[in-house]
C-alpha positions in Angstrom: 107.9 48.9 51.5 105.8 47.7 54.2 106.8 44.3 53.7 110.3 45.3 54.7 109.5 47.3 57.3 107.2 44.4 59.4 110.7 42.1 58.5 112.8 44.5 60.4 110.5 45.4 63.2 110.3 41.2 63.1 114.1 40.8 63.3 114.5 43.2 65.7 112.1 41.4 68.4 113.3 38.2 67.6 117.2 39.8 68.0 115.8 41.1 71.4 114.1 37.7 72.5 117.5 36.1 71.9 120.0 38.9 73.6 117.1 39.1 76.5 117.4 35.3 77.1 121.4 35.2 76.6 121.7 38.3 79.3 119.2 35.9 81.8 121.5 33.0 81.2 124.8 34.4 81.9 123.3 36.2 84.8 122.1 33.0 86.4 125.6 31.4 85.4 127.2 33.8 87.4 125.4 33.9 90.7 125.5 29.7 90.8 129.2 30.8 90.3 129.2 33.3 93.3 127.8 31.1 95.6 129.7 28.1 94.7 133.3 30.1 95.3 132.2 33.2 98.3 134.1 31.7 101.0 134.9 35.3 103.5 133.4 38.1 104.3 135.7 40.0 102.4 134.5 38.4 98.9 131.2 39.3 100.2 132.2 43.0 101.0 133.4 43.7 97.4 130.0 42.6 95.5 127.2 44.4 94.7 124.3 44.3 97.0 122.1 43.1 94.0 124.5 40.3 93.4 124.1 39.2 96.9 120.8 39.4 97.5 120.3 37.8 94.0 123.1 34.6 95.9 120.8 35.0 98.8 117.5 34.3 96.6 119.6 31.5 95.0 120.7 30.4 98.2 116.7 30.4 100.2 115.7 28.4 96.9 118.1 25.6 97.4 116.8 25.5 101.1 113.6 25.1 100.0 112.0 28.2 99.7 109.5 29.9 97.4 111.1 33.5 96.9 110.1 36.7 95.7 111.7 40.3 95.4 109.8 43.0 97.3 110.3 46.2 96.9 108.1 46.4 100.5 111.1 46.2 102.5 114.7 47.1 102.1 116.7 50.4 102.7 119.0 50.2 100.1 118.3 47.3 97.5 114.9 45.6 97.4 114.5 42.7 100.4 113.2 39.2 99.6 110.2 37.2 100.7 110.1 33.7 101.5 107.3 31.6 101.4 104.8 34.7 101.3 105.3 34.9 104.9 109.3 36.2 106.2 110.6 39.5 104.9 114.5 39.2 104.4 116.5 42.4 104.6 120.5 42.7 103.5 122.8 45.4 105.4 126.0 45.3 103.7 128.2 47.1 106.2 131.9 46.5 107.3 132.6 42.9 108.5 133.1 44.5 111.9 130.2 47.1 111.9 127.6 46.5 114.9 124.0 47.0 113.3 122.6 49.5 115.3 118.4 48.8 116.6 117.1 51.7 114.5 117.3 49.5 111.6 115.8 46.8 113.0 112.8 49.4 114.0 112.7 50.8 110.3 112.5 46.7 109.0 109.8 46.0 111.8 107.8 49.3 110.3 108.3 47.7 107.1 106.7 44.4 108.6 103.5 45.7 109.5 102.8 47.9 106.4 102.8 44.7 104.7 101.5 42.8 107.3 104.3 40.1 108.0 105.0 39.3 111.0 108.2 37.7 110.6 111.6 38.7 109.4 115.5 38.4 109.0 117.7 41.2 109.0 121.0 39.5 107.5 124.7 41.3 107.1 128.0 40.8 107.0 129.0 42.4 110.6 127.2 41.6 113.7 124.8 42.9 115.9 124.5 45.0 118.8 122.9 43.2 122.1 120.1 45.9 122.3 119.4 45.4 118.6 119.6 41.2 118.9 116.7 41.9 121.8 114.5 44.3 120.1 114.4 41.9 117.2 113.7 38.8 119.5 111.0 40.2 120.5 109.6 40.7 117.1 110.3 37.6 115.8 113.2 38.5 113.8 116.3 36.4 113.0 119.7 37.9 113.3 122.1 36.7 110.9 125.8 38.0 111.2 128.5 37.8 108.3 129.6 34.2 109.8 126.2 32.8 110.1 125.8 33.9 106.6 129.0 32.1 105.3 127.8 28.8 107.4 124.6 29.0 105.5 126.4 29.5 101.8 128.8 26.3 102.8 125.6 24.3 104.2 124.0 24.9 100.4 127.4 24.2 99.4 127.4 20.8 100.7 124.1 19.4 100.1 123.9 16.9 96.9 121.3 15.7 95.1 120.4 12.3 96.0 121.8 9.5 94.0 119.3 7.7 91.6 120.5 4.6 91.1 119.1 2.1 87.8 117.5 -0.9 88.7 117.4 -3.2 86.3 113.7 -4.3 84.9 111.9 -7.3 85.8 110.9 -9.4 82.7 107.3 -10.7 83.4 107.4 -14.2 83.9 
């Protein structure tokens, strides 16, 4: 009887390894997918944030960055940090929605709590002067819906270099 019972509790981790590791797969299938296909704003509108900010982790990586999810910054999904060192925040709004400064005051808050002194504040409208200021000032970037889209085709359009065979030198 206990025999059986440490087989099914055995079979039932091993079944949740498995489905665990299928569900990670198709999940990273799917963003690569995202970010090779997103070409407006609109297709960006209609996601989830957690699927974008998941193409934005994607997308940082590919730049070159080391990226973590923090839950230290972010009003409505989790934010992102690159390279230990810039907080990156995601306002999905309306396409033509002007961010307004208060939320760059809440993400600067956010900032010092955690002592970063760098940011982004990305989303898919644009921003208003007062709000492009205030976050010059505190070394945040501003990244509109376009800017966004120039940075998916940018990752779009790199390639990995070509390796090319050389054939090997017999020793004389």
């Amino acid at each position: 009887m206990l025999l059986a019972y440490f087989i099914c509790v055995l079979l039932y981790i091993i079944f949740d390894f498995v489905s665990r590791l299928v569900n990670k797969t198709r999940h990273k299938k799917k963003i690569n997918r995202l970010l090779a296909t997103v070409n407006t704003k609109d297709e960006l509108l209609y996601m989830r944030e957690t699927e974008i900010l998941n193409m934005l982790a994607l997308l940082f990586q590919k730049k070159g960055y080391k990226v973590k999810t923090t839950d230290k910054c972010g009003e409505f999904v989790n934010g992102l940090l690159l390279d230990d060192v810039i907080f990156v925040e995601l306002q999905k709004n309306s396409p033509k929605h002007l961010l307004e400064i208060e939320t760059a005051i809440k993400f600067t808050y956010c900032m010092q709590q955690a002592s970063i002194h760098r940011g982004m504040l990305i989303t898919l409208g644009d921003f208003k002067l007062n709000t492009k200021l205030y976050c010059h000032k505190y070394v945040i970037e501003c990244v509109n819906g376009d800017q966004l889209l120039a940075m998916i085709r940018e990752v779009r359009m790199q390639t990995d270099p070509v390796k090319i065979k050389q054939p090997r030198l017999s020793n004389p």
